[in-house]
C-alpha positions, 0 to 999 in steps of 0.5 A, a space after each residue: 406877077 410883081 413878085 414874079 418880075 422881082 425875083 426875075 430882075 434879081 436873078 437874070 443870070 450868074 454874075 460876069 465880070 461881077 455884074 448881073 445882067 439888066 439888074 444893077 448898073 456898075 457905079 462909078 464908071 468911066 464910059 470912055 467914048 460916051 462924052 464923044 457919042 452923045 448925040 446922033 453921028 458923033 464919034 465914039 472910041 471905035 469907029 463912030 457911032 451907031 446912033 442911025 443904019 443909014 435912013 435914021 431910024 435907029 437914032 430916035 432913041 436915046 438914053 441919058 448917061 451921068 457920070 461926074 456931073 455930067 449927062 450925056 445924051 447917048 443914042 440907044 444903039 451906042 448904049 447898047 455895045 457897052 450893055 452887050 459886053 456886060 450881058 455876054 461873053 464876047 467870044 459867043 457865036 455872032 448868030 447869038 451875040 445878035 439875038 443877045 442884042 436884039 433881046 436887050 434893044 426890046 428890054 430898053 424899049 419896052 422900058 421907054 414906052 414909047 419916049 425919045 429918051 430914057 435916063 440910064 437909071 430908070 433901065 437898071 441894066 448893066 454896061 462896061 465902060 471902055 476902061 472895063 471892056 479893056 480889063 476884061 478881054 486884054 488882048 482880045 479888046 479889039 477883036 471882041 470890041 469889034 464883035 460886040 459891036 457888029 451884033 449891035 450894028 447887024 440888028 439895028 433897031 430890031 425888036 421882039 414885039 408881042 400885040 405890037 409893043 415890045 415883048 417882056 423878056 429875059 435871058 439866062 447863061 444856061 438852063 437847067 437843059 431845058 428853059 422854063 415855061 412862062 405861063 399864061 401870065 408870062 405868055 412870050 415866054 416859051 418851054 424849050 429844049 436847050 441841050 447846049 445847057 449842058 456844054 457850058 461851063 459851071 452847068 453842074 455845081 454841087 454844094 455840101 452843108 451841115 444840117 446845122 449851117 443849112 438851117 441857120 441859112 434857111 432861119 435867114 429867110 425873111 418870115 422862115 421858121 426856123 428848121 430842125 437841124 437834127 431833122 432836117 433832111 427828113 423834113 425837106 420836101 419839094 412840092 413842086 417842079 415845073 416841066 424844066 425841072 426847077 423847084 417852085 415850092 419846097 417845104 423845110 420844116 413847118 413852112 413853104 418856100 419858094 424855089 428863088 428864096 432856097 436858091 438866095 439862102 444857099 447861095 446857088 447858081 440856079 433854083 433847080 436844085 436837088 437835096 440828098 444825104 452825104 455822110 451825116 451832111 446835105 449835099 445840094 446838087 444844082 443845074 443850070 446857071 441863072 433863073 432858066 427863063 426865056 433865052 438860054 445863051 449857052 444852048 443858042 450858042 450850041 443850036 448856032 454850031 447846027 446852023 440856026 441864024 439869031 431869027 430862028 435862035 429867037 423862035 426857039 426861045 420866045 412865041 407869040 413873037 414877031 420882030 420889028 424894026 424900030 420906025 418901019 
């Protein structure tokens, strides 16, 4: 199970804006508005603070944000805007930038366990300052500043709660066009249907090796032995898929890998991938973007046009799930 855990927090999704997901923060960077929001009803950059919806329920979270000496208590729900942006495009459905929200609200409290306040390092999540929200989005900033936001303000306080506590979750920018199944182990994690994986951007990718370079990759894994070049495609066999397509075990050579380690040595977008031979080279065929489990954004973005709201975007991806509102 740890290792399970690991290799989801190495490889939650693609990189955007050379960031990952909740798996590494941006160092260095200047959280314009942070020194503003610390503390519940202060001012931010853009309009105040969501620390409260109103009755203060939402303002009981808080995380500790350094920067240059200096920590700033930040309630949750502000963090969250600047999380959101680096999680998302913010040009996604409002539907699905509000699901997006209420996913990354659970990760942090299920992180807090239950504690007031949470130092921004122990969360290992990702989050844009002003100074990169701007860079990013140009001369959409306040458009999509002003989305991001919304989403975090239209969920306030709302989580994904499994027996009560908040739910171990995850996302990805597209699945191989259905997400993976989490198993007993992993029981919130459903096997869905994502058609809309087939509409995003980078879906399909295709990578060409020599045999020689593919071995060397796959020698570079820790404990690998070290393939036959001349053979190696011959020697190539998936042992196992799951029913979303991706690889979990594949045999090179004399040794058994698993699906993440293949993925990380060739570089690929997503561990579904499938080999075959190219005129005397291995071609790698490759679908989806990211580790394929829980909520797929491209396909909640896609199941938004027919209508569904972020609740029923939530009951696609997620089961044996209800959500609850912080406090209530």
């Amino acid at each position: 199970m740890k290792r399970f855990l690991t290799v989801l927090m190495i490889m939650v999704m693609i990189p955007y804006v050379t960031t990952m997901a909740w798996t590494g923060r941006i160092g260095g960077g200047d959280f314009t508005g942070f020194e503003e929001l610390a503390g519940a009803g202060g001012e931010g950059s853009q309009g105040g603070s969501l620390g409260t919806d109103g009755n203060g329920v939402a303002g009981r979270r808080y995380v500790a944000v350094e920067r240059e000496g200096k920590v700033s208590r930040v309630p949750a729900e502000d963090f969250l805007v600047h999380v959101l942006a680096a999680q998302i495009p913010a040009d996604f459905g409002p539907e699905t930038l509000k699901a997006q929200a209420v996913i990354a609200r659970t990760y942090i409290y299920r992180e807090m366990n239950g504690a007031e306040e949470i130092p921004e390092e122990a969360l290992d999540m990702d989050a844009l300052s002003g100074a990169q929200m701007e860079e990013l989005w140009g001369g959409t900033y306040q458009e999509d500043y002003s989305r991001i936001r919304e989403a975090v303000s239209a969920t306030s306080g709302l989580y994904l709660a499994y027996e009560g506590e908040p739910a171990e979750v995850f996302f990805c920018r597209a699945a191989s066009g259905a997400t993976r199944p989490g198993g007993q182990e992993h029981p919130c994690l459903r096997q869905a249907e994502s058609p809309g994986d087939l509409l995003a951007d980078g879906y399909l990718s295709i990578a060409v090796f020599t045999p020689e370079d593919l071995a060397r990759r796959v020698s570079a894994i820790p404990g690998a032995v070290s393939p036959d070049a001349d053979r190696l495609l011959e020697e190539i066999q998936v042992a196992e898929r799951d029913g979303a397509g991706y690889v979990v075990q594949i045999q090179i050579g004399p040794k058994t890998y698993s699906g993440e380690e293949v993925q990380y040595a060739l570089g690929l977008s997503s561990p579904c991938f499938y080999f075959d031979e190219l005129q005397g080279k291995v071609r790698v065929t490759c679908k989806g973007i990211g580790h394929g489990y829980g909520f797929s954004q491209a396909g909640a973005s896609a199941l938004e046009k027919e209508g569904l709201g972020f609740e029923a975007l939530l009951d696609h991806y997620f089961q044996n799930v209800e959500i609850l509102k912080e406090g209530i």
